[in-house]
PDB file of N, CA, C and O in Angstrom:
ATOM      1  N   UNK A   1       9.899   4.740 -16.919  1.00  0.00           N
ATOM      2  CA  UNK A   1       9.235   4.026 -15.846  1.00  0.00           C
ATOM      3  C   UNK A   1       9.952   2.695 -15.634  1.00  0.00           C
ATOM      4  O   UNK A   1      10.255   2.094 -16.665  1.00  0.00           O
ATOM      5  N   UNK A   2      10.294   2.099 -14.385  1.00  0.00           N
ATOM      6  CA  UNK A   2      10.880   1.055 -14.183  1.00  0.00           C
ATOM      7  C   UNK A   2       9.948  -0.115 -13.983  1.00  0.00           C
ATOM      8  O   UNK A   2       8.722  -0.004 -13.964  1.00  0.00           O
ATOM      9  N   UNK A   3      10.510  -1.069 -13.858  1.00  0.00           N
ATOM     10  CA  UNK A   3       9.600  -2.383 -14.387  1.00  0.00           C
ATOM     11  C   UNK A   3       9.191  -2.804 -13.081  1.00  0.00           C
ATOM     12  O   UNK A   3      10.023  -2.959 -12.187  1.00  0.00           O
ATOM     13  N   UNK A   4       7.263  -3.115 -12.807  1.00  0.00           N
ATOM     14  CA  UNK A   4       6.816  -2.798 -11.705  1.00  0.00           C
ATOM     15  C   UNK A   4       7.771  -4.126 -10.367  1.00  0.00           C
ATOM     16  O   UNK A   4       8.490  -5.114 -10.513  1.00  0.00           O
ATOM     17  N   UNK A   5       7.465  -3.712  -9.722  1.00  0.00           N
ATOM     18  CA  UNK A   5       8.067  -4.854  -8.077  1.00  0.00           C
ATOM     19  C   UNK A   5       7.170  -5.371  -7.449  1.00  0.00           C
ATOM     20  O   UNK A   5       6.345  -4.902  -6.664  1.00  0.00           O
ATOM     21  N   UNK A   6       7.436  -6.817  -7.987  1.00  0.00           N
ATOM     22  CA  UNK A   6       6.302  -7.400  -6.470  1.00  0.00           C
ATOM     23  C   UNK A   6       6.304  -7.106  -5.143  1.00  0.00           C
ATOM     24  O   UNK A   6       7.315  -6.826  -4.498  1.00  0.00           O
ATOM     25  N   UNK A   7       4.855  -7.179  -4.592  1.00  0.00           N
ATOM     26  CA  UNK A   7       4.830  -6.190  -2.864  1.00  0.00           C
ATOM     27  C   UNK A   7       3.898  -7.647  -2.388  1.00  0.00           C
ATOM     28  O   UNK A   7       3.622  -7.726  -1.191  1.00  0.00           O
ATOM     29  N   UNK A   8       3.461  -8.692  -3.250  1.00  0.00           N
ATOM     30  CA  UNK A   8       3.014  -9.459  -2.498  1.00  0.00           C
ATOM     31  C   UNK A   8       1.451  -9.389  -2.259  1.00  0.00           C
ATOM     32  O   UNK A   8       0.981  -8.263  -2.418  1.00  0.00           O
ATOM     33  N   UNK A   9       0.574 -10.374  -1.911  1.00  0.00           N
ATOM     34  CA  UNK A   9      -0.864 -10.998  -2.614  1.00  0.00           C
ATOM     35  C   UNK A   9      -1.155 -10.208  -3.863  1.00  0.00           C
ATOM     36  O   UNK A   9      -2.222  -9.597  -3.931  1.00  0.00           O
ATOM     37  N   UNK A  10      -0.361 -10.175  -4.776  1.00  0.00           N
ATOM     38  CA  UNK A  10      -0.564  -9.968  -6.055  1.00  0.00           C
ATOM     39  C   UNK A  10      -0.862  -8.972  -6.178  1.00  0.00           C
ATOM     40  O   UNK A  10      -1.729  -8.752  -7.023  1.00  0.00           O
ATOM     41  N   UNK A  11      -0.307  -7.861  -5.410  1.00  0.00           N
ATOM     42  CA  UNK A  11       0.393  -6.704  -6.000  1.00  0.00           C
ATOM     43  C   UNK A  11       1.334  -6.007  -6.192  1.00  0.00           C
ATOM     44  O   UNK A  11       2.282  -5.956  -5.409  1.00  0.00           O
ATOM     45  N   UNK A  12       1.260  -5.376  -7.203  1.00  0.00           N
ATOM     46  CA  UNK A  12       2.746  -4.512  -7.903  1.00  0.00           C
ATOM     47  C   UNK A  12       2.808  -3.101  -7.889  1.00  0.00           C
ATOM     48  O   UNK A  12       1.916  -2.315  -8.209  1.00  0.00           O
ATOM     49  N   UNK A  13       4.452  -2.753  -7.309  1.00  0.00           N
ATOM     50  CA  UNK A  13       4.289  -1.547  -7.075  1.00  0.00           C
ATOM     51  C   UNK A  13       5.383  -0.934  -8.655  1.00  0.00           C
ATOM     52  O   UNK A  13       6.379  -1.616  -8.895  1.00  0.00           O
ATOM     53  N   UNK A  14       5.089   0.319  -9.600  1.00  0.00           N
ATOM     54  CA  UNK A  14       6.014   0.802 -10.059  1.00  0.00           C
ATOM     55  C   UNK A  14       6.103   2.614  -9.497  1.00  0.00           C
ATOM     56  O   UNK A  14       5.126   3.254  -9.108  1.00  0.00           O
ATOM     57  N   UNK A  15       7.352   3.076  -9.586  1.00  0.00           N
ATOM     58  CA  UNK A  15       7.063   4.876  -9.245  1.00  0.00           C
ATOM     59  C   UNK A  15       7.492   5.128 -10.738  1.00  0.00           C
ATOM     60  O   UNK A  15       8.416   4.552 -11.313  1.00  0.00           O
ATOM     61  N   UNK A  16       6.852   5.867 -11.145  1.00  0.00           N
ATOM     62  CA  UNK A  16       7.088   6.944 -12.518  1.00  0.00           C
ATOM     63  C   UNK A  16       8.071   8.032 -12.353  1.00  0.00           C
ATOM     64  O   UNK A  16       8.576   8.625 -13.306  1.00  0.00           O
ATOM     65  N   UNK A  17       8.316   8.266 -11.160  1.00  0.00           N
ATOM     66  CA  UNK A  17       8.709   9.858 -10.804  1.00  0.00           C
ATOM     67  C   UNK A  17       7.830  10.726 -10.145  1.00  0.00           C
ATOM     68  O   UNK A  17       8.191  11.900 -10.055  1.00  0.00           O
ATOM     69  N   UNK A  18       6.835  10.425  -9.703  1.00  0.00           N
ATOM     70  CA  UNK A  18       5.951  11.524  -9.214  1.00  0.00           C
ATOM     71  C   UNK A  18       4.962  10.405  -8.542  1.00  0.00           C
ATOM     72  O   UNK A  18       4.897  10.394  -7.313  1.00  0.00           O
ATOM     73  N   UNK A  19       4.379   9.695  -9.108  1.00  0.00           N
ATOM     74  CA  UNK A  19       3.253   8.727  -8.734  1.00  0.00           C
ATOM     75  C   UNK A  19       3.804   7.167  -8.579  1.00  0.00           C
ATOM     76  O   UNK A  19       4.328   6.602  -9.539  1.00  0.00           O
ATOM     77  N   UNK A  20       3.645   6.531  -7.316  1.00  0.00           N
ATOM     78  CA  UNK A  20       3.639   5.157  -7.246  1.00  0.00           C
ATOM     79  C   UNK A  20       2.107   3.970  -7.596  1.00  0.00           C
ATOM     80  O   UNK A  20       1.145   3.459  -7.023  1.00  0.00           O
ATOM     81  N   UNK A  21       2.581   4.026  -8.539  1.00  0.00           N
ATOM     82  CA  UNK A  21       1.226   2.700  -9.668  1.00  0.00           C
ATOM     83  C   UNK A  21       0.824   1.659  -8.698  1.00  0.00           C
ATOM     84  O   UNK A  21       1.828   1.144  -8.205  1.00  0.00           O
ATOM     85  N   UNK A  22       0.244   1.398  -8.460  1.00  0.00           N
ATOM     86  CA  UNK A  22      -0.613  -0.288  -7.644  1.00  0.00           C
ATOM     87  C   UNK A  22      -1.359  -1.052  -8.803  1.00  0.00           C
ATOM     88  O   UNK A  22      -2.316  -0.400  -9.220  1.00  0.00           O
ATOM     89  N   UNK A  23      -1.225  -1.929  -9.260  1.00  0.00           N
ATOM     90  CA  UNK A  23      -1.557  -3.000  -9.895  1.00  0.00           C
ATOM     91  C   UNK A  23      -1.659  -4.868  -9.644  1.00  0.00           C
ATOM     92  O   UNK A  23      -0.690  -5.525  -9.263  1.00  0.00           O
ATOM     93  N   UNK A  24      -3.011  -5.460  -9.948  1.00  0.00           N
ATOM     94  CA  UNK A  24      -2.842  -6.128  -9.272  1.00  0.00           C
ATOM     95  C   UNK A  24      -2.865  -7.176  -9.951  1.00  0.00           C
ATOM     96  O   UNK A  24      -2.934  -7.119 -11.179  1.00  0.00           O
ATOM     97  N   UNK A  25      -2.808  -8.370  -9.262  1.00  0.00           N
ATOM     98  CA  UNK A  25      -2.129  -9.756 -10.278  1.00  0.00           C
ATOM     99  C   UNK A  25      -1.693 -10.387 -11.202  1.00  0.00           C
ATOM    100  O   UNK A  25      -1.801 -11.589 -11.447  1.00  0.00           O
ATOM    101  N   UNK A  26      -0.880  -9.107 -12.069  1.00  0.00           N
ATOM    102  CA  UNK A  26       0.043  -9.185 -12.895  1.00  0.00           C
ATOM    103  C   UNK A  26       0.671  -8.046 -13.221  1.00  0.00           C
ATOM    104  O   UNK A  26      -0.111  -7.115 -13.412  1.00  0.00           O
ATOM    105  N   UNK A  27       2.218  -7.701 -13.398  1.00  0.00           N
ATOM    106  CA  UNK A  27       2.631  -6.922 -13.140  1.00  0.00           C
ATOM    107  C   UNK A  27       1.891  -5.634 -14.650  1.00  0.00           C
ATOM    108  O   UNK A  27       1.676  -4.435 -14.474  1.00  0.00           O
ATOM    109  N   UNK A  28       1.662  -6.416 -15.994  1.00  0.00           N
ATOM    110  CA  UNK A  28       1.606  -5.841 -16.975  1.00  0.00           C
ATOM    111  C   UNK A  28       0.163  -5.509 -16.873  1.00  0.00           C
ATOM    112  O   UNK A  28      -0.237  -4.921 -17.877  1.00  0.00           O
ATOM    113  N   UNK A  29      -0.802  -5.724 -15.894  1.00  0.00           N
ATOM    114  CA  UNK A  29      -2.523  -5.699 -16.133  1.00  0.00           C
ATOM    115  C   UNK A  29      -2.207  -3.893 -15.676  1.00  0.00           C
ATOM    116  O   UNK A  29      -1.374  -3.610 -14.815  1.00  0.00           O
ATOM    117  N   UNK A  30      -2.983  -2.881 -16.378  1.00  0.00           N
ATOM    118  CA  UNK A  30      -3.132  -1.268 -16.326  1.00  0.00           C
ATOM    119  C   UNK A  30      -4.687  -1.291 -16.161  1.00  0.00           C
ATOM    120  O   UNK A  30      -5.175  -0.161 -16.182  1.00  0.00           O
ATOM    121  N   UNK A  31      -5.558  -2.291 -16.005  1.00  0.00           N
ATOM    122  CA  UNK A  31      -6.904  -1.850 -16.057  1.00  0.00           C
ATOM    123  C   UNK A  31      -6.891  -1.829 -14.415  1.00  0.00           C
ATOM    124  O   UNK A  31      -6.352  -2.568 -13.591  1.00  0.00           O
ATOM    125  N   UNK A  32      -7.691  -0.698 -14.301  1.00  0.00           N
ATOM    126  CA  UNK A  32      -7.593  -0.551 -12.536  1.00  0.00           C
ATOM    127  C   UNK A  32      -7.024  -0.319 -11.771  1.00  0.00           C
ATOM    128  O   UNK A  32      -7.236  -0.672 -10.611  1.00  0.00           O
ATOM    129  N   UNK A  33      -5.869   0.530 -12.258  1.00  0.00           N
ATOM    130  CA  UNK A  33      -4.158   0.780 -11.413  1.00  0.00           C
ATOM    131  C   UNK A  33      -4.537   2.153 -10.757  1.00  0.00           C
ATOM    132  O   UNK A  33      -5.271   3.048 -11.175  1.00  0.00           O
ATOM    133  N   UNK A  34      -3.760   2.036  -9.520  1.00  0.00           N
ATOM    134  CA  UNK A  34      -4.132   2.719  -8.535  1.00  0.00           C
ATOM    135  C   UNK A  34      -2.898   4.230  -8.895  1.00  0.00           C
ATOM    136  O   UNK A  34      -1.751   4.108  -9.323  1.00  0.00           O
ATOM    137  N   UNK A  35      -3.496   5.333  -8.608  1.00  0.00           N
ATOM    138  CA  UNK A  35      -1.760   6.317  -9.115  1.00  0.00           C
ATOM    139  C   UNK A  35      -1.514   6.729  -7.299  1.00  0.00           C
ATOM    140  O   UNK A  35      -2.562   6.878  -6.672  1.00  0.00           O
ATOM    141  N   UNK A  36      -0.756   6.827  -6.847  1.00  0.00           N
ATOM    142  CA  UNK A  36      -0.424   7.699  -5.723  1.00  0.00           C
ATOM    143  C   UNK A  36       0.406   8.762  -5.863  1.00  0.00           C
ATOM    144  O   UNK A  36       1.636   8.801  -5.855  1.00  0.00           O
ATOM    145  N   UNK A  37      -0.591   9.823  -6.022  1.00  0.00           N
ATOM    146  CA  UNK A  37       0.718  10.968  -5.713  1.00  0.00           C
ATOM    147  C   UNK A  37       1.134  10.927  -4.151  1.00  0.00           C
ATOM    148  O   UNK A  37       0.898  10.034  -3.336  1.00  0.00           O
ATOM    149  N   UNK A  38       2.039  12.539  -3.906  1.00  0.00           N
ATOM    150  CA  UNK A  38       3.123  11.686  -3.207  1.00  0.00           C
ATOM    151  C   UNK A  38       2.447  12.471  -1.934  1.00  0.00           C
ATOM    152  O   UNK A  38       2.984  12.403  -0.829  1.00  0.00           O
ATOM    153  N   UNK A  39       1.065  13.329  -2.177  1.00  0.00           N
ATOM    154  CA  UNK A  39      -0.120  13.316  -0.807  1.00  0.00           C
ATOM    155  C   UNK A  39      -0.759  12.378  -0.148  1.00  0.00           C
ATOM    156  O   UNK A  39      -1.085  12.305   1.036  1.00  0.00           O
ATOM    157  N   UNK A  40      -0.938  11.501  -1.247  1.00  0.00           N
ATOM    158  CA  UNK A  40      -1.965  10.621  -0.945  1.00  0.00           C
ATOM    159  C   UNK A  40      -1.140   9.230  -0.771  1.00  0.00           C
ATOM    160  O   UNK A  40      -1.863   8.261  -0.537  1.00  0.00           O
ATOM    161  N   UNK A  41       0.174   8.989  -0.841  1.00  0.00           N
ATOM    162  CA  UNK A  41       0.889   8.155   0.046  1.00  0.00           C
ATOM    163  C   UNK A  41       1.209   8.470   1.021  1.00  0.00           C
ATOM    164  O   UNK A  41       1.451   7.567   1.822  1.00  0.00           O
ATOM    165  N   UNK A  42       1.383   9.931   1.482  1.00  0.00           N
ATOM    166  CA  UNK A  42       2.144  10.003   2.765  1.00  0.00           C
ATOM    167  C   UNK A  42       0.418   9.863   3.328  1.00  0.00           C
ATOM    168  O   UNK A  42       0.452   9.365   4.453  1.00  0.00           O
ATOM    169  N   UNK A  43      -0.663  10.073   3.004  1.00  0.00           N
ATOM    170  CA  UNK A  43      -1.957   9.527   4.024  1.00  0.00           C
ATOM    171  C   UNK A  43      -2.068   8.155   4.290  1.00  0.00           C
ATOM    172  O   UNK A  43      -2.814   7.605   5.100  1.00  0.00           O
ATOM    173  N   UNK A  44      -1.125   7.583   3.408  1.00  0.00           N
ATOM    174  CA  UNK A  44      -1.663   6.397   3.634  1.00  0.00           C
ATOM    175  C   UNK A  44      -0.828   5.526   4.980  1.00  0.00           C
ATOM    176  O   UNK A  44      -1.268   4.678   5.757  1.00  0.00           O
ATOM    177  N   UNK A  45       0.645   6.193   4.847  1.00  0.00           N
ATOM    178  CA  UNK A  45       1.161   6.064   5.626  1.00  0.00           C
ATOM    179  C   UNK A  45       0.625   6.288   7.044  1.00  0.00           C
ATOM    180  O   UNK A  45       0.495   5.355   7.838  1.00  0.00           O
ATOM    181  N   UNK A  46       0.328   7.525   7.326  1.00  0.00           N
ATOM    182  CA  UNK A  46      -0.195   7.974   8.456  1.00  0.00           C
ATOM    183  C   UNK A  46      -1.090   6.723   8.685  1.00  0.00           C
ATOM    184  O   UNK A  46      -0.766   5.989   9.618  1.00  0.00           O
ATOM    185  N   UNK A  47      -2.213   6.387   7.916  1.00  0.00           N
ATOM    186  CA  UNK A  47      -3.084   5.572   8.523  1.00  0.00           C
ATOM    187  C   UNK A  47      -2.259   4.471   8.682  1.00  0.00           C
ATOM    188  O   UNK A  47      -2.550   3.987   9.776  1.00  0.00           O
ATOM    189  N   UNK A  48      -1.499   3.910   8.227  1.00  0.00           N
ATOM    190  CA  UNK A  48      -0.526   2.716   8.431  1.00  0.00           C
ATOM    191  C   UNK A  48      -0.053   3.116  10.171  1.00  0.00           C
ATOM    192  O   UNK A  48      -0.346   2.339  11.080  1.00  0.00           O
ATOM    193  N   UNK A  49       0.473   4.030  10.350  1.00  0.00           N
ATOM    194  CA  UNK A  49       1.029   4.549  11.279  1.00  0.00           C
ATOM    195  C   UNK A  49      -0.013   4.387  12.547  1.00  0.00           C
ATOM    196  O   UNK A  49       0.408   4.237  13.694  1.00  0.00           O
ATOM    197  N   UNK A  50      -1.339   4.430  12.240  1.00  0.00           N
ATOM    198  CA  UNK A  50      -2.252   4.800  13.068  1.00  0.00           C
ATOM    199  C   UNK A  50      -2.564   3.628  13.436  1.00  0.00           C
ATOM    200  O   UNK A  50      -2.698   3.501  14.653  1.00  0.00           O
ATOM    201  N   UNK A  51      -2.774   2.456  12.624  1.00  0.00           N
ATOM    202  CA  UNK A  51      -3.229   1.235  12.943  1.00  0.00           C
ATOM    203  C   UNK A  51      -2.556   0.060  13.358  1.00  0.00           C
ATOM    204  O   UNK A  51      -3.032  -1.075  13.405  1.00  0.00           O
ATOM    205  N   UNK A  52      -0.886   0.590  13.792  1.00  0.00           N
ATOM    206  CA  UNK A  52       0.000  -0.048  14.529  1.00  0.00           C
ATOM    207  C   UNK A  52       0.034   0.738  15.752  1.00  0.00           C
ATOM    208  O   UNK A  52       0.932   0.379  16.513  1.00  0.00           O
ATOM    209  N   UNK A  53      -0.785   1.848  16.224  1.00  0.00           N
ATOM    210  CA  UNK A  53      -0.387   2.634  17.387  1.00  0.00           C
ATOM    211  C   UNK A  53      -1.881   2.204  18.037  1.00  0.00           C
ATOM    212  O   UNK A  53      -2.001   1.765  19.180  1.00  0.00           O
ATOM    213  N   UNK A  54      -2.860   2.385  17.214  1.00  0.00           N
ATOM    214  CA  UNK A  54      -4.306   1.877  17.549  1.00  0.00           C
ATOM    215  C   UNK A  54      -4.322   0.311  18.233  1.00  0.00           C
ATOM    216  O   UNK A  54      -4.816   0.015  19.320  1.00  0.00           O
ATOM    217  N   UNK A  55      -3.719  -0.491  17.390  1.00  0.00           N
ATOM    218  CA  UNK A  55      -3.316  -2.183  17.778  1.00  0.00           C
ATOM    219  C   UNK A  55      -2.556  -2.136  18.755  1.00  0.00           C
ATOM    220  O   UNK A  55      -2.847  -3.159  19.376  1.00  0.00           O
ATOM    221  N   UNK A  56      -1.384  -1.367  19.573  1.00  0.00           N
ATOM    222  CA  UNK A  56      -0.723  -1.327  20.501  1.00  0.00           C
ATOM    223  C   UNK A  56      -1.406  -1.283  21.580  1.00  0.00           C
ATOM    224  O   UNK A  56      -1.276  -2.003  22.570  1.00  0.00           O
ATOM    225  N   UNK A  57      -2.233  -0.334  21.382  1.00  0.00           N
ATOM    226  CA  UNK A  57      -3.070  -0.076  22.455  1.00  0.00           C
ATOM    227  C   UNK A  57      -3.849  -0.701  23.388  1.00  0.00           C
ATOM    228  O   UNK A  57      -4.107  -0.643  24.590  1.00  0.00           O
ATOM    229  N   UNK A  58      -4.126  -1.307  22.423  1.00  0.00           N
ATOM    230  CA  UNK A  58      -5.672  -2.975  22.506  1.00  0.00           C
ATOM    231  C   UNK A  58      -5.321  -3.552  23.725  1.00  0.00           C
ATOM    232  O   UNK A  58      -4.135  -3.864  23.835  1.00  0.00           O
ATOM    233  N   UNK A  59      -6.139  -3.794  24.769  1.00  0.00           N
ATOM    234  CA  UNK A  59      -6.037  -4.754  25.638  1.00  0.00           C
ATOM    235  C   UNK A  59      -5.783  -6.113  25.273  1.00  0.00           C
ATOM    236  O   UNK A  59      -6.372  -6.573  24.294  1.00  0.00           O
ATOM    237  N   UNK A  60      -4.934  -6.862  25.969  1.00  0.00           N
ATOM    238  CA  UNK A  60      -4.241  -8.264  25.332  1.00  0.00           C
ATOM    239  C   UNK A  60      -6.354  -9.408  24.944  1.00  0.00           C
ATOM    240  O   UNK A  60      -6.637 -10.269  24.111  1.00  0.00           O
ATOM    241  N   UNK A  61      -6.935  -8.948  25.692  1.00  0.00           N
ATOM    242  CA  UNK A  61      -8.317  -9.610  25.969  1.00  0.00           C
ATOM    243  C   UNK A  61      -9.464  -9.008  24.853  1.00  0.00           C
ATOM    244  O   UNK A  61     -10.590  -9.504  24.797  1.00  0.00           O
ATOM    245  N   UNK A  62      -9.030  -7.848  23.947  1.00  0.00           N
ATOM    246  CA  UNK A  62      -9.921  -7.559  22.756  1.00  0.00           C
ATOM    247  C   UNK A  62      -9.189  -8.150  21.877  1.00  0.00           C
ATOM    248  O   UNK A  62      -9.878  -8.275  20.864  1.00  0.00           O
ATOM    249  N   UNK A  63      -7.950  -8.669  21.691  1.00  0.00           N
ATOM    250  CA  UNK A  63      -7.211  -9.310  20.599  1.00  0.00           C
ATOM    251  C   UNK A  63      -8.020 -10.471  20.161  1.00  0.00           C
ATOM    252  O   UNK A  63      -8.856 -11.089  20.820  1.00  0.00           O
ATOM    253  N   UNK A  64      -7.651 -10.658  18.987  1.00  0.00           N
ATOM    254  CA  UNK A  64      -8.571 -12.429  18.870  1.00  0.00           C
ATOM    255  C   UNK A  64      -7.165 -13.156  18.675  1.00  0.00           C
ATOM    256  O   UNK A  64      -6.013 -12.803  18.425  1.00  0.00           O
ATOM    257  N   UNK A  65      -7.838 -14.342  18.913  1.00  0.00           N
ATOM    258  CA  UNK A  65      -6.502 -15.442  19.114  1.00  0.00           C
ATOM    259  C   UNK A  65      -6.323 -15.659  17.863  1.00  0.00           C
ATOM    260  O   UNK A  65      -5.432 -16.421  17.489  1.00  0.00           O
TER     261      UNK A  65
END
């Protein structure tokens, strides 16, 4: 396993080979680490995907300033 990477507001990403780890405000804390297999990242993507196509959409007047 490689030594996790900061992704920023204090979380860390490591991949094992199969699963990408989420851990949060310190790279060495394991209590509460998130596993992603590699289904349940590509969903997450999609929703990533969705909520830059959803925000495109938006009338300039539902935006908040």
């Amino acid at each position: 396993m490689r030594f996790p990477e900061y992704l920023g507001d204090g979380v860390y990403a490591v991949f094992d080979g199969y699963h990408i780890w989420l851990r949060l405000s310190h790279h060495n804390n394991t209590e509460g680490q998130i596993a992603l297999e590699p289904d349940v990242y590509a969903a997450l993507v999609r929703y990533h995907d969705g909520l830059e196509k959803r925000e495109a959409a938006r009338e300039p007047s539902e935006l908040e300033p």
